[in-house]
Backbone as JSON, one array per atom type, in Angstrom:
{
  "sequence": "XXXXXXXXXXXXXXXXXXXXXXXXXXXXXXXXXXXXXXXXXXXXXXXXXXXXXXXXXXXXXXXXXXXXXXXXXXXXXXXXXXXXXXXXXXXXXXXXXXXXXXXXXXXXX",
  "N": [[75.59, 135.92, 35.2], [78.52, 136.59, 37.26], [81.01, 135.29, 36.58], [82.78, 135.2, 35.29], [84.05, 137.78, 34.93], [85.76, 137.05, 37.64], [88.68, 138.3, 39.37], [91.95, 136.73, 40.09], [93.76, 137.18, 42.72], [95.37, 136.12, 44.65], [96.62, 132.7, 44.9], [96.75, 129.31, 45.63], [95.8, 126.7, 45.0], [94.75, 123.89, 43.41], [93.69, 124.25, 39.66], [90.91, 123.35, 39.18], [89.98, 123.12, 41.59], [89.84, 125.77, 41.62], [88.33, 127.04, 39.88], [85.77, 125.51, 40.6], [85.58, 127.25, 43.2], [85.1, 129.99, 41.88], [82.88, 129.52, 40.71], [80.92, 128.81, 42.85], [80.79, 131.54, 44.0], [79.79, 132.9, 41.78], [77.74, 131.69, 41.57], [76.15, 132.34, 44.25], [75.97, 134.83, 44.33], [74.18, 134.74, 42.59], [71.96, 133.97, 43.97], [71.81, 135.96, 46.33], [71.94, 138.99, 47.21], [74.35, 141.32, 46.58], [74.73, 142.85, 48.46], [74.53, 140.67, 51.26], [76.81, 139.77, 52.43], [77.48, 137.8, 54.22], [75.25, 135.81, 53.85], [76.48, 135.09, 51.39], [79.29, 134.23, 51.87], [78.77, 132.07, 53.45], [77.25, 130.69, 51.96], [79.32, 129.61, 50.11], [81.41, 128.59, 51.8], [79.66, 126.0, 52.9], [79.29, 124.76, 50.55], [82.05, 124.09, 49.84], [83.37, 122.73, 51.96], [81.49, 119.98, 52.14], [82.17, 119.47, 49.66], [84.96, 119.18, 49.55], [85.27, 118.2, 52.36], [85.76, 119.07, 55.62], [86.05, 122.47, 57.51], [86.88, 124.42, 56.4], [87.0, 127.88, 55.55], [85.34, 131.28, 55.14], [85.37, 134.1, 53.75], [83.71, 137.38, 52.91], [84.09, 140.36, 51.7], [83.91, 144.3, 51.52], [86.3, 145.48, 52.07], [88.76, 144.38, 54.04], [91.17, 143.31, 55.62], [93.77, 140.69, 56.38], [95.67, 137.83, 58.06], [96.26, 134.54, 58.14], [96.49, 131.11, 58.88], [97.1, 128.45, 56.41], [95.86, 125.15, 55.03], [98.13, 123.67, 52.19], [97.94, 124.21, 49.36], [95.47, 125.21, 49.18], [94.41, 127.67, 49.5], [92.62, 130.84, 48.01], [92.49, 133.83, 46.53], [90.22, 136.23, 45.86], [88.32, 138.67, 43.54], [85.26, 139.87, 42.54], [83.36, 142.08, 40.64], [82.63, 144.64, 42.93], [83.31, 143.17, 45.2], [85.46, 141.39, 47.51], [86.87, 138.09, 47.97], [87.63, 135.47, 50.39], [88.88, 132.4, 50.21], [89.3, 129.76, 52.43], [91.45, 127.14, 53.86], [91.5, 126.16, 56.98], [94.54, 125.4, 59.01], [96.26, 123.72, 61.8], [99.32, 122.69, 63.08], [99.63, 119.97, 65.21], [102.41, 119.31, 66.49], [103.4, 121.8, 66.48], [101.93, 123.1, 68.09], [101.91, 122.17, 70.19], [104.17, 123.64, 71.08], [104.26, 126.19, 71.29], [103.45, 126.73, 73.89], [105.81, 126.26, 75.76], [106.4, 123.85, 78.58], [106.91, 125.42, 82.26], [109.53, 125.88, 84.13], [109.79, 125.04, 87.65], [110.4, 127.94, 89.61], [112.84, 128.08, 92.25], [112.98, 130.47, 94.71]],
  "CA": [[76.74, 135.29, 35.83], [79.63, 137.37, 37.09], [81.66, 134.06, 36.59], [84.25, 135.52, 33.94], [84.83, 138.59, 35.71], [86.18, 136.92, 38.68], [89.38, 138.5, 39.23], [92.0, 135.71, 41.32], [94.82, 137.61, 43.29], [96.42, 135.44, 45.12], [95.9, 131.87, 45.19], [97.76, 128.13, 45.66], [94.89, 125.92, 44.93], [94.98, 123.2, 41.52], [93.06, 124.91, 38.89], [89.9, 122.7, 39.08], [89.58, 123.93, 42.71], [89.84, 127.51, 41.37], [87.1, 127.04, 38.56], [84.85, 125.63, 41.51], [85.59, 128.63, 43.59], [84.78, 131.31, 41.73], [81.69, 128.86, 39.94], [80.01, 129.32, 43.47], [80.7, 132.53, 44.05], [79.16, 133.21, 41.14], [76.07, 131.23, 42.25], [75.91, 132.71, 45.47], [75.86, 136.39, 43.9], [72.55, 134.84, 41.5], [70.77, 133.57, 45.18], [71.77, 136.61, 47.07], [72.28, 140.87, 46.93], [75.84, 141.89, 47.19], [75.28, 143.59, 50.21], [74.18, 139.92, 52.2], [78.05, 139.11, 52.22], [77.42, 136.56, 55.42], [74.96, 134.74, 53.42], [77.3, 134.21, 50.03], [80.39, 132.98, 52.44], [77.8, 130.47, 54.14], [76.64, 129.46, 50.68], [80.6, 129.03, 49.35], [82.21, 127.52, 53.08], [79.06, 124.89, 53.3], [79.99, 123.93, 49.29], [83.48, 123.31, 50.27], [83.25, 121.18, 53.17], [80.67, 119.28, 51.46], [82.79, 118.58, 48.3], [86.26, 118.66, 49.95], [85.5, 118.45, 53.7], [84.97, 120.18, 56.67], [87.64, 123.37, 57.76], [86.95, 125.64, 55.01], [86.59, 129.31, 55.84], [85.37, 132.28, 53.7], [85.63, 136.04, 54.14], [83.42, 138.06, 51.81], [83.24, 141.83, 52.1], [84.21, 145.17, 50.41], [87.51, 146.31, 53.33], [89.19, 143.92, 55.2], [92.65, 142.63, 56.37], [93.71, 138.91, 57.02], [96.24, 137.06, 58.12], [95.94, 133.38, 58.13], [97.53, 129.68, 58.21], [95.85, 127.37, 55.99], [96.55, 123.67, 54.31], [99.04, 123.59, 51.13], [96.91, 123.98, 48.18], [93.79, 125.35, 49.84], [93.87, 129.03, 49.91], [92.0, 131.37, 47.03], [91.5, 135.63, 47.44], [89.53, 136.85, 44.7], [87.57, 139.81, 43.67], [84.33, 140.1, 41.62], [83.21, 143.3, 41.07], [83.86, 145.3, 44.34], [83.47, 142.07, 46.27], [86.83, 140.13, 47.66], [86.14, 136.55, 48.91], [89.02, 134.9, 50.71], [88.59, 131.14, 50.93], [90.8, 128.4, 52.59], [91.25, 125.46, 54.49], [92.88, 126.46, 58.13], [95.42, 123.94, 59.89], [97.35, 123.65, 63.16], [99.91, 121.65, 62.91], [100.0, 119.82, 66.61], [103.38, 119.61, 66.57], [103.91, 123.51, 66.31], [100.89, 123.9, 68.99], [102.86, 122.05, 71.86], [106.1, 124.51, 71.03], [103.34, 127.61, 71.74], [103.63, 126.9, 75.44], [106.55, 125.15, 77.04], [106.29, 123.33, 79.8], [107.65, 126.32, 82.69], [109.72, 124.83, 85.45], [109.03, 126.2, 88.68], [111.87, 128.53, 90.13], [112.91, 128.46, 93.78], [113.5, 131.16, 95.26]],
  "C": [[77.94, 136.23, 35.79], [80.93, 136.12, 37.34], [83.13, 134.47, 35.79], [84.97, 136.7, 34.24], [85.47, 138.6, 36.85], [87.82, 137.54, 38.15], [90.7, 137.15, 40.03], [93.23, 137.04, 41.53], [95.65, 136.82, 43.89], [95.5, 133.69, 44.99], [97.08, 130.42, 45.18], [96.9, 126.72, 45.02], [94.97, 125.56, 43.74], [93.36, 123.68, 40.52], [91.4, 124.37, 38.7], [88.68, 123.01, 40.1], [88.87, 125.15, 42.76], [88.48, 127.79, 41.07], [85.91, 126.7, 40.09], [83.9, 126.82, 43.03], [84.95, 129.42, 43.36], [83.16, 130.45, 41.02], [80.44, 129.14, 40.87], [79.64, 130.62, 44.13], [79.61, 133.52, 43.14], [77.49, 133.42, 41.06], [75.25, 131.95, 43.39], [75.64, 134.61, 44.93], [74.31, 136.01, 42.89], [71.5, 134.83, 42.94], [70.5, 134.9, 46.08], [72.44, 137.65, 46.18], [73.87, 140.56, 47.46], [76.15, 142.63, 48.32], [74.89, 142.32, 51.59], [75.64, 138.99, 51.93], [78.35, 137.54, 53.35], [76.7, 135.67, 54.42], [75.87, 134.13, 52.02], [78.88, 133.65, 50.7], [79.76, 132.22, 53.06], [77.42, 129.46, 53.02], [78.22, 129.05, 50.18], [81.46, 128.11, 50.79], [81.19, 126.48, 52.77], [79.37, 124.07, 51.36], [80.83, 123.15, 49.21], [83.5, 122.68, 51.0], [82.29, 120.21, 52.44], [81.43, 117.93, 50.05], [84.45, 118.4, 48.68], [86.88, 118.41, 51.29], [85.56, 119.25, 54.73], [86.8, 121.2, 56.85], [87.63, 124.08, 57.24], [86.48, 126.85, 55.68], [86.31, 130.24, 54.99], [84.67, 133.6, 54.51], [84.74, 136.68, 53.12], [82.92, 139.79, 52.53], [84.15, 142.79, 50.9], [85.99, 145.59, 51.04], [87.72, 145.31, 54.3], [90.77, 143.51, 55.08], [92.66, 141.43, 56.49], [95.48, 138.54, 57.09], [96.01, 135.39, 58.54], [96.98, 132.24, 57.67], [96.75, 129.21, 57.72], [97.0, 126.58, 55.3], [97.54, 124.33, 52.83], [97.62, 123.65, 50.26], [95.13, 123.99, 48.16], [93.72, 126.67, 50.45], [93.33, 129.88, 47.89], [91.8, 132.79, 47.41], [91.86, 135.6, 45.59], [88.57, 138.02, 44.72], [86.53, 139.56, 42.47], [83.6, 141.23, 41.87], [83.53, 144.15, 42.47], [83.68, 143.95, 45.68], [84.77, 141.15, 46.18], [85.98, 138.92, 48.88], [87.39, 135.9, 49.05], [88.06, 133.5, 50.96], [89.72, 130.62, 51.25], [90.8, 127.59, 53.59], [92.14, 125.93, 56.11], [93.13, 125.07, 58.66], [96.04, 124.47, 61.04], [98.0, 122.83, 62.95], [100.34, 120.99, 64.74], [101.05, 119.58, 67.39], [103.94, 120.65, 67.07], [103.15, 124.12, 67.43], [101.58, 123.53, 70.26], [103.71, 123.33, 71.94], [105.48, 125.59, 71.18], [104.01, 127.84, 73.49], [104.52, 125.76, 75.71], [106.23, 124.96, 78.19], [107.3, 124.19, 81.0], [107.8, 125.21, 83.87], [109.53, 125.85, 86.49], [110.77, 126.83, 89.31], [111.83, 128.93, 91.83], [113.72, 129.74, 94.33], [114.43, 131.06, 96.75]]
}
């Protein structure tokens, strides 16, 4: 179990969350090689929706970038050995999605 060497870097999520987090990460590194990074974010997203609902996303590789919105208290980036695994919950708020595109009036020329 690389369960104790999880590192967390950033994270917002209540500590119970966390522990579950890195618990299947852990799991997912006993079922699968560290180089089948698609299958250990399929095994940690289908966990999370499962136990806290659907929406969950997860990133696992050695080099990447992100930007992302997600829910209050539902993001996690961690590292275990040279693997980072971003999880988190994305939202739209539909409010904020109207105010994307106003309504254009038409202009007469």
């Amino acid at each position: 179990m690389l369960e104790g060497k999880a590192i967390v870097k950033e994270t917002d999520m209540l500590q119970t969350m966390q522990q579950n987090a890195l618990h299947l990460a852990a799991k997912a590194l006993d079922l699968y090689d560290v180089t089948e990074s698609t299958e250990i974010a399929r095994f940690i997203k289908k966990n999370f929706d499962k136990t806290y609902g659907p929406g969950w996303q997860c990133i696992v590789g050695t080099d990447f970038g992100s930007f992302v919105t997600h829910c209050h208290g539902c993001f996690i980036y961690f590292g275990i050995g040279s693997l980072a695994i971003m999880l988190f919950r994305g939202v739209v708020n539909q409010a904020d999605e109207a105010n994307l595109f106003p309504i254009l009036e038409t202009v007469k020329a």
